[in-house]
C-alpha positions in Angstrom: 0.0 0.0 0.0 3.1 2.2 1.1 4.2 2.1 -2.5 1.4 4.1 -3.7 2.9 7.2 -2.0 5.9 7.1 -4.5 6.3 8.0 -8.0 6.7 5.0 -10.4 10.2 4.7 -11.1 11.9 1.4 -12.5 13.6 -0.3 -9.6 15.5 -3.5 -9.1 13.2 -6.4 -7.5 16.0 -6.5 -4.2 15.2 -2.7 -3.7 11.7 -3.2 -3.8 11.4 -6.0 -2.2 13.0 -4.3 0.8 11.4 -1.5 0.8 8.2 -3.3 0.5 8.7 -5.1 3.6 9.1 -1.7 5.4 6.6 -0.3 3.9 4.0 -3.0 4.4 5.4 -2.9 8.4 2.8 -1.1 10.7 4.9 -0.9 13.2 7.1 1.5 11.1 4.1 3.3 9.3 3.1 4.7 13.5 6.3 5.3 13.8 6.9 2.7 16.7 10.6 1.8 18.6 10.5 -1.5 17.0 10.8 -0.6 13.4 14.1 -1.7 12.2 16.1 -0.8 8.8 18.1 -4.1 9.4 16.0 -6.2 7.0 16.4 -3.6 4.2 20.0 -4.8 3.0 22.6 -7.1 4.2 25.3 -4.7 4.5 24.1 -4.0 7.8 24.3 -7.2 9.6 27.7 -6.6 11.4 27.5 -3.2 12.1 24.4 -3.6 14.1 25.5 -6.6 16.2 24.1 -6.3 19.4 26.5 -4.3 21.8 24.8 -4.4 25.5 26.6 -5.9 28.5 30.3 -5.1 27.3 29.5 -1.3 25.4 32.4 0.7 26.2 30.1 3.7 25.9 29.0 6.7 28.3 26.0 8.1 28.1 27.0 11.5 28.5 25.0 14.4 26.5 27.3 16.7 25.6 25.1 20.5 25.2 25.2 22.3 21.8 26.4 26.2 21.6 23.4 28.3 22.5 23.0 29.5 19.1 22.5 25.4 17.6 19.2 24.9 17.2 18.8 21.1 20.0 16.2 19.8 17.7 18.7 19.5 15.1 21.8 18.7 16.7 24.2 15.6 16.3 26.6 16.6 18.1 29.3 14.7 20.5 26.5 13.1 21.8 27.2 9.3 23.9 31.5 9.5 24.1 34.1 6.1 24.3 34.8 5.6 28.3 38.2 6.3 29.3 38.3 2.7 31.0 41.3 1.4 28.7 38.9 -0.9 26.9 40.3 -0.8 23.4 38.1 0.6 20.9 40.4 1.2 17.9 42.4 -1.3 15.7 45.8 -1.5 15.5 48.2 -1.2 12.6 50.1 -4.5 12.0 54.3 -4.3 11.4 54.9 -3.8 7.6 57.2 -6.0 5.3 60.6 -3.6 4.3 61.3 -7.0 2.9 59.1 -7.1 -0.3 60.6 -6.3 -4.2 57.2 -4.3 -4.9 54.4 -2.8 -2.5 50.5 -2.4 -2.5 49.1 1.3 -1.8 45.6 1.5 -1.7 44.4 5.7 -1.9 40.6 6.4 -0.6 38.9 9.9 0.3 36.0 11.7 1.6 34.7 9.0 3.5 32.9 9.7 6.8 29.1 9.6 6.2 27.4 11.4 8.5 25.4 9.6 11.6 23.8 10.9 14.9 26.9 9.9 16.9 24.5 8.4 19.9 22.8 6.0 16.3 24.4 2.6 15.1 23.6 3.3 11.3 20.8 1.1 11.0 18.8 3.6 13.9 20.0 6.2 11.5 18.7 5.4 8.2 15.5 3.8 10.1 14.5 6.9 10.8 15.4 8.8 7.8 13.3 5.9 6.2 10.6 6.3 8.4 10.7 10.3 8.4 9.7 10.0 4.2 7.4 7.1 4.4 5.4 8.7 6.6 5.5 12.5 4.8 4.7 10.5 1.8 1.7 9.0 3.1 0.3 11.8 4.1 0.7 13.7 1.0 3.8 15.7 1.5 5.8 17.1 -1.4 8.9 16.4 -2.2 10.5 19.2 -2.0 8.8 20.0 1.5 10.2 17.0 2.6 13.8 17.7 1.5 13.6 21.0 2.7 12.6 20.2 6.9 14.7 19.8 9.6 13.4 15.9 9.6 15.1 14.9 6.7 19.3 16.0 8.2 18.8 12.7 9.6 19.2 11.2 6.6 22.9 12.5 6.4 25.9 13.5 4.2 25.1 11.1 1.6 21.4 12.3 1.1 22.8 16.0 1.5 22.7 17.4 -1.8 18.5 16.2 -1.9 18.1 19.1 0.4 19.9 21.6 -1.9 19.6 20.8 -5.3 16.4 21.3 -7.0 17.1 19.1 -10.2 17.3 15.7 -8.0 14.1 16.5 -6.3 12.3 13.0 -6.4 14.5 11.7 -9.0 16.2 8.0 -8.6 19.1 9.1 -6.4 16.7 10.9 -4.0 13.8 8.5 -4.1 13.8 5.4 -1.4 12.2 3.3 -3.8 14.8 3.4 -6.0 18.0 1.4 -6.4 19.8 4.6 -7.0 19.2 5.9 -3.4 20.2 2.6 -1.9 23.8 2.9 -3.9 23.7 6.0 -2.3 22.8 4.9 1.5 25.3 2.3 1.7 28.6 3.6 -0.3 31.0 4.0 2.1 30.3 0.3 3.1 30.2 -0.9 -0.4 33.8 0.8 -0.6 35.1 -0.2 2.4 34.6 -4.1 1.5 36.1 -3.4 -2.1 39.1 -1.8 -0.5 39.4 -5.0 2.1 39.1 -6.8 -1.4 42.0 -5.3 -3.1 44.0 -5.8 -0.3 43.5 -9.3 0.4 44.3 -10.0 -3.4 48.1 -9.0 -2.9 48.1 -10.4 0.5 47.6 -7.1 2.4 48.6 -3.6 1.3 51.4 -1.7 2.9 49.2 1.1 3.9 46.3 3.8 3.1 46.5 7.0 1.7 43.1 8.8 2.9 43.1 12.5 1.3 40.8 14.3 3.9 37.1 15.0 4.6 37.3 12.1 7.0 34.3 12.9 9.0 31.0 14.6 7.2 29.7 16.9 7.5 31.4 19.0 10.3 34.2 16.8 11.6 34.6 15.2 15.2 34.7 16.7 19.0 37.2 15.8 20.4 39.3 11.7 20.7 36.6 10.2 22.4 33.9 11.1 19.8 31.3 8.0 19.2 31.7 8.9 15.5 35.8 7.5 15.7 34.0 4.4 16.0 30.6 5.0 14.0 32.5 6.3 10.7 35.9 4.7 10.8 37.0 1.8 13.0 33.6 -0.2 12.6 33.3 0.8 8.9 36.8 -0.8 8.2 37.0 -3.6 10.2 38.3 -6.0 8.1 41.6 -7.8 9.0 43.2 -7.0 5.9 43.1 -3.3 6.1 45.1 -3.3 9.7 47.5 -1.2 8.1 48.4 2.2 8.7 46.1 5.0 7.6 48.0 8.0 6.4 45.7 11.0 7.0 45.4 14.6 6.1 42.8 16.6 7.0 39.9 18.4 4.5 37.6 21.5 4.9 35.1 19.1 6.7 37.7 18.1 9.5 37.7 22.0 10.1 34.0 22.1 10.5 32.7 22.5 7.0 30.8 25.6 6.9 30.4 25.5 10.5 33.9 26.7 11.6 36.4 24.5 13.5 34.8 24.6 17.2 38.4 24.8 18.9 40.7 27.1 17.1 38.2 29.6 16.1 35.6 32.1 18.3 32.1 31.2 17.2 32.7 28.1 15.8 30.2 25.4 16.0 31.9 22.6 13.8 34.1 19.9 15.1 37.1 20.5 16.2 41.0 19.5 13.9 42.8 19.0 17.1 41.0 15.7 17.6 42.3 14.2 14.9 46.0 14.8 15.5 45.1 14.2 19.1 44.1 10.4 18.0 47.5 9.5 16.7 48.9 9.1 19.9 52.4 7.3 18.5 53.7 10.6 16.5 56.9 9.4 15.8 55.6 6.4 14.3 57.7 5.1 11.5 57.4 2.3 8.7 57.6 -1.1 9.2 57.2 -0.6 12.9 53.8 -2.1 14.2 51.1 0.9 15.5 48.8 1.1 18.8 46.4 2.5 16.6 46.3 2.5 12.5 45.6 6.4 12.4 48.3 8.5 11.2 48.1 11.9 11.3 51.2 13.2 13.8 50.9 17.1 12.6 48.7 19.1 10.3 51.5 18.1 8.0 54.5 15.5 7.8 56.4 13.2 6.4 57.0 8.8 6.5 59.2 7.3 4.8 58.5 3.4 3.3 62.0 1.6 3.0 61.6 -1.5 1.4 64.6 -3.7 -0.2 65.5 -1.9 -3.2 63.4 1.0 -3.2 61.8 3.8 -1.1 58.4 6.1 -0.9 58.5 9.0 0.7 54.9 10.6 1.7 54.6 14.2 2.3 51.5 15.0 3.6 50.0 18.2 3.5 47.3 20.5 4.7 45.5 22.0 1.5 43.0 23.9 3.2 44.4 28.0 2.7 42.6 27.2 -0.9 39.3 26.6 0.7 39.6 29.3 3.0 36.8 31.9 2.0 34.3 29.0 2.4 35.6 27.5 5.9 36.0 31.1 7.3 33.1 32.9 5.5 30.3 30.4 4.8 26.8 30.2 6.4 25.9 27.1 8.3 23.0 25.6 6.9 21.4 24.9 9.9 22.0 27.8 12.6 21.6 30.2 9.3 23.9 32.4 10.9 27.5 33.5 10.0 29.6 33.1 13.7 32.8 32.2 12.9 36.1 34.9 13.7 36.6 35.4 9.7 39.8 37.1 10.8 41.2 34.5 13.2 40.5 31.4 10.6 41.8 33.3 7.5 44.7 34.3 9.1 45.3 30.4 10.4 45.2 28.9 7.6 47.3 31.8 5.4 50.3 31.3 8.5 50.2 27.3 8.1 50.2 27.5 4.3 53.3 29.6 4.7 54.9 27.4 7.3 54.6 24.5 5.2 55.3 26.1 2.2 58.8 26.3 3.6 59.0 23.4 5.0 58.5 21.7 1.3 61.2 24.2 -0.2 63.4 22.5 2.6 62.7 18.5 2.7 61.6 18.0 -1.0 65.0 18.2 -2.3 66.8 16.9 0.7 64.6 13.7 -0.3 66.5 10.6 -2.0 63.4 8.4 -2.5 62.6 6.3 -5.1 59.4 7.8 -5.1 57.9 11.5 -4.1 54.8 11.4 -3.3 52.3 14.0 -2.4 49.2 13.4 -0.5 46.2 16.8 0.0 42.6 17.5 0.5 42.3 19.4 -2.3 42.7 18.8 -6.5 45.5 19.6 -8.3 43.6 22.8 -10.0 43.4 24.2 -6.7 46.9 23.9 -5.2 48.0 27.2 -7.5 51.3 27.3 -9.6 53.8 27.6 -6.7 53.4 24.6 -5.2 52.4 22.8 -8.1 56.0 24.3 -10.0 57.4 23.1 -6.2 56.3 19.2 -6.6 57.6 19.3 -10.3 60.6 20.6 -9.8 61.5 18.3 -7.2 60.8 15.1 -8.6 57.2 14.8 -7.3 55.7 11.5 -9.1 52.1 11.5 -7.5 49.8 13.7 -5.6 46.7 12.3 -3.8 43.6 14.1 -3.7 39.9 14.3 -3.0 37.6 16.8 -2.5 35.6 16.8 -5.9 33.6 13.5 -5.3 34.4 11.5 -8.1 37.7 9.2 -9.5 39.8 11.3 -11.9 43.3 10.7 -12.9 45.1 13.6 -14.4 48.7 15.1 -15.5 49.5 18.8 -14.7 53.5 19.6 -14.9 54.6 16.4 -15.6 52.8 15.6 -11.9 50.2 12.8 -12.1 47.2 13.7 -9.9 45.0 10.8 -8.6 41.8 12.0 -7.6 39.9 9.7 -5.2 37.2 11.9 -3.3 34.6 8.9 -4.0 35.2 6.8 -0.7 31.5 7.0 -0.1 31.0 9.8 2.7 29.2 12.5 0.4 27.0 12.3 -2.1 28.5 11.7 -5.4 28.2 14.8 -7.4 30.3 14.6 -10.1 33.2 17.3 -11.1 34.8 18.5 -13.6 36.7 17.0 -16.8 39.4 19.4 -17.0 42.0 20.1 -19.5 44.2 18.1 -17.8 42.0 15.5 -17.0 43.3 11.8 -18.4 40.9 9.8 -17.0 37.8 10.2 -15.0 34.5 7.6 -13.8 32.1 9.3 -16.2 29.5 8.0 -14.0 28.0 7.7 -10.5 30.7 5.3 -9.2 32.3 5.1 -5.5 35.5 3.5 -5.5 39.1 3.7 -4.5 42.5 3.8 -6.0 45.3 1.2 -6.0 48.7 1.2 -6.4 51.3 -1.2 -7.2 54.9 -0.1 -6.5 58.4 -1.0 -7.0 62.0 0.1 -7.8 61.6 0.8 -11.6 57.6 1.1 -12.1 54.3 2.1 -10.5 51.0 1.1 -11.3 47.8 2.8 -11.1 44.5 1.3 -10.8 41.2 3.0 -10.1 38.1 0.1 -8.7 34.5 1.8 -7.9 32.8 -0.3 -5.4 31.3 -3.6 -7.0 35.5 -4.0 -7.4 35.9 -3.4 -11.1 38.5 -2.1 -12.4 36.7 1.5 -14.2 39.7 1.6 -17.0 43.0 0.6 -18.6 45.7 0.7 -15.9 48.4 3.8 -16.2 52.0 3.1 -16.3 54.8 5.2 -14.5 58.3 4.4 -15.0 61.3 5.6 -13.3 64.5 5.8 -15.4 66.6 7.5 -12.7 65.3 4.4 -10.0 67.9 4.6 -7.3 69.7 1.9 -5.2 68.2 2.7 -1.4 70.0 1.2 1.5 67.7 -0.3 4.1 69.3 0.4 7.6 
C-alpha cells in the first residue's frame, strides 16, 4: 500500500522487495521503537551486532552552543569511556622485505550519523521520516527541505539543496539509485578490504581528507571515531596504517572549527592529530592504533629492499579558505565564525609549510615523491604545483571533488579519489588536464602497485571493477636505497 505514496520509477526487484517489507510494516508506518532498517539490505548485519553488556560507551550528552538549534543537533552526543577498553584497531608491522608494495588511496569518506545512532537507527529513521510524509501527501520538496530529513545525512545531502534531484532516482527510497547512495562507504570499504587481500595485504592507506561529514569530530573520544571509521573498516586486511590529512570538513565544513576559532560550532581539527597518539611512528614498525596523522602536515618514509616512498602529507586547506571562514551554516543560518582568526590560520600554516617543502623536498632521496592533500590539483595554485615538479614529485593524492579522476598537470600525475563514499556523489569536472575520470556515479578507491623501476595505477568503484585501462609510471633514474 506504502508504495502508492511514491512516484513509479523502475527499480530493481532487491530494492523493492525491501522496501516493501518496510513499507507493508505497521509498526514503522506509526512510527513505533521497533521498526528496524536491518532487513532492508545485508550490509548492515555486522554493524548492528548487538553491543549491551560489554559497550564501552557513556551516556554522557554533551550540550550544543546556544545559538544550535537542539532539535537539530548531532553533536558529540554518547562518548568512548576512558576505562582502557580498546576501541580502535591497530596497525600491523609492515614487510621492508618485499621487491614491490601495494598502496591503496581512498577519500572523503565519513558519512554522516547521529553519533548516539548505530547506522541502521539512523537510516531507520530517515526511512521512516519520508514514508510517513509521503503518506500523508507531502511534497517532495517539503520533505527535503525540513529539519526531519538532516537525519538522513551527508550522503542524502545534496536532496536538500539541489532542485534538479528532487524525487529523482538518487533521492527516491524506492529506488536502487538511493540505496547505492545509503550504503557507499560500506560498499567501498569491502572493495578496498578486497584489493587488499588479493596481494596479501597492502602496505598502507592513503586517505586525502574529509574524513568525517559533515562538520568533523569533538574531540578523541567522539562516538563517531568508532561509527565512521574503526567499525566501517573492520576487516583484517586493512590493519595497516592509515596516512591522514585533513579536508575542509575536518575543520567544521561551513560551521567553523569549534576549537581554534571564536564562534565556531563545527568539530574540532585538534582531535584528529590528538588520536594519533604514536607521533613518531615510522614504517615497518607495528602501531597502537592504524591512524596517522602526527601534525597538520608531515612526512614517512616506506623503506623496502630496493626502493623507497617518501609521503609528504599536507594541509590544503588556505585554498578553501573563503568557504571554511566565511560560509553560512546551513542549519543555525547564521554567520559566527572569527573570519579574521580562521583566514589568518590557515594563510600562516600555508606559509609554514610552504617552507618546509622548499626544505625537505629536495633533501629527499626516495625512489618515489609522493604528495598526499585535501584538495585537486587545479586548486593547489602554480607555486606549489612548480614546487612538486621541480622536485621530482611523481604523485599527488587528492579528493575533494567526489568523483575518480586521474590527471597530468607539470609532468605531476594527480590521482583524484574523493569517491570513498562519505558524500553524495556529485560529479566534477573533466578538465584540461584531465586523463581519465568515472564518467559515471561510481564510489570506489585507488590502488597502487609499486616497485623500484615502475608504479602502477588502478582506479576500482565499489562492486571491485577495475573502471579503466591501468596507467603506467616508470622511473629511469630508479635509485639503489640502502635499508638500515
Amino acid at each position: 500500500l506504502g508504495l502508492l505514496f511514491f512516484h513509479a520509477v523502475a527499480v530493481s526487484s532487491e530494492v523493492d522487495y525491501y522496501l516493501a517489507q518496510l513499507l507493508s510494516d505497521q509498526n514503522c508506518l506509526a512510527g513505533g521503537p521497533n521498526c528496524s532498517v536491518k532487513a532492508l539490505h545485508p550490509r548492515v548485519s555486522w554493524r548492528t551486532r548487538e553491543l549491551e553488556g560489554n559497550d564501552p560507551l557513556e551516556p554522557l550528552k554533551m550540550e550544543p552552543p546556544s545559538n544550535y538549534p537542539k532539535k537539530f543537533y548531532c553533536g558529540a552526543g554518547r562518548r568512548l569511556r576512558k576505562t582502557g577498553q580498546q576501541d580502535w584497531r591497530p596497525a600491523k608491522p609492515g614487510d621492508a622485505s618485499r621487491k614491490t608494495a601495494y598502496v591503496l588511496a581512498v577519500g572523503d569518506w565519513g558519512a554522516t550519523t547521529c553519533p548516539h545512532e548505530t547506522w541502521d537507527e539512523h537510516m531507520t529513521k530517515c526511512v521512516k521520516y519520508i514514508v510517513m510524509e509521503r503518506q500523508r501527501g507531502a511534497a517532495w520538496k517539503d520533505i527535503y527541505q525540513s529539519p526531519g530529513y538532516l537525519r538522513c545525512g551527508s550522503l542524502h545531502h545534496l536532496c536538500m539543496y539541489d532542485p534538479a534531484l528532487w524525487g529523482l532516482a538518487q533521492c527516491d527510497p524506492n529506488n536502487a539509485a538511493w540505496w547505492k547512495d545509503s550504503f557507499a562507504q560500506y560498499a567501498v570499504a569491502d572493495g578496498m578490504a578486497a584489493a587488499s587481500s588479493s596481494v596479501n595485504t597492502v602496505d598502507f592507506v592513503i586517505s586525502v581528507g574529509d574524513n568525517f561529514y559533515l562538520r568533523g569530530v569533538m574531540d578523541e573520544f567522539d562516538l563517531n571515531w568508532r561509527y565512521m571509521f574503526e567499525e566501517v573498516y573492520h576487516h583484517e586486511s586493512l590493519q595497516v596504517p592509515w596516512l591522514n590529512v585533513l579536508g575542509n570538513h575536518d575543520y567544521g565544513g561551513h560551521e567553523c572549527d569549534g576549537c581554534l576559532f571564536e564562534g565556531g560550532t563545527g568539530g574540532c581539527s585538534d582531535a584528529q592529530i590528538s588520536y594519533d597518539d604514536e607521533k613518531s611512528w615510522e614504517f615497518p614498525a607495528p602501531k597502537r592504533k592504524r591512524w596517522v596523522l602526527p601534525k597538520r602536515y608531515y612526512k614517512k618514509s616506506f623503506k623496502y629492499q630496493d626502493f623507497s616512498i617518501d609521503v609528504f602529507a599536507i594541509d590544503s586547506n588556505w585554498v578553501n579558505s573563503h568557504s571554511l571562514c566565511h560560509g553560512q551554516s546551513k542549519i543555525t543560518s547564521e554567520k559566527v565564525c572569527n573570519a579574521a582568526q580562521c583566514e589568518t590560520f590557515h594563510q600562516k600554516t600555508y606559509a609554514a609549510q610552504l617552507q618546509w617543502l622548499r626544505e625537505e623536498l629536495p633533501k629527499s632521496n626516495a625512489t618515489w615523491k609522493w604528495v598526499v592533500g585535501h584538495h585537486p590539483c587545479e586548486m593547489l595554485g602554480d607555486v606549489m604545483l612548480k614546487l612538486f615538479a621541480s622536485n621530482g614529485v611523481s604523485l599527488i593524492f587528492a579528493g575533494h571533488v567526489h568523483q575518480l579522476r586521474l590527471d597530468r598537470v607539470k609532468d605531476v600525475y594527480c590521482v583524484i579519489t574523493g569517491a570513498g563514499g562519505g558524500y553524495q556523489w556529485n560529479g566534477g569536472s573533466h578538465l584540461t588536464n584531465t586523463i581519465r575520470d568515472s564518467g559515471g556515479r561510481e564510489y570506489g578507491f585507488a590502488m597502487v602497485e609499486v616497485n623500484k623501476s615502475k608504479t602502477i595505477l588502478r582506479f576500482l568503484n565499489s562492486d571491485r571493477k577495475v573502471l579503466w585501462d591501468e596507467t603506467l609510471l616508470e622511473n629511469p633514474n630508479a635509485q639503489e636505497v640502502e635499508v638500515e
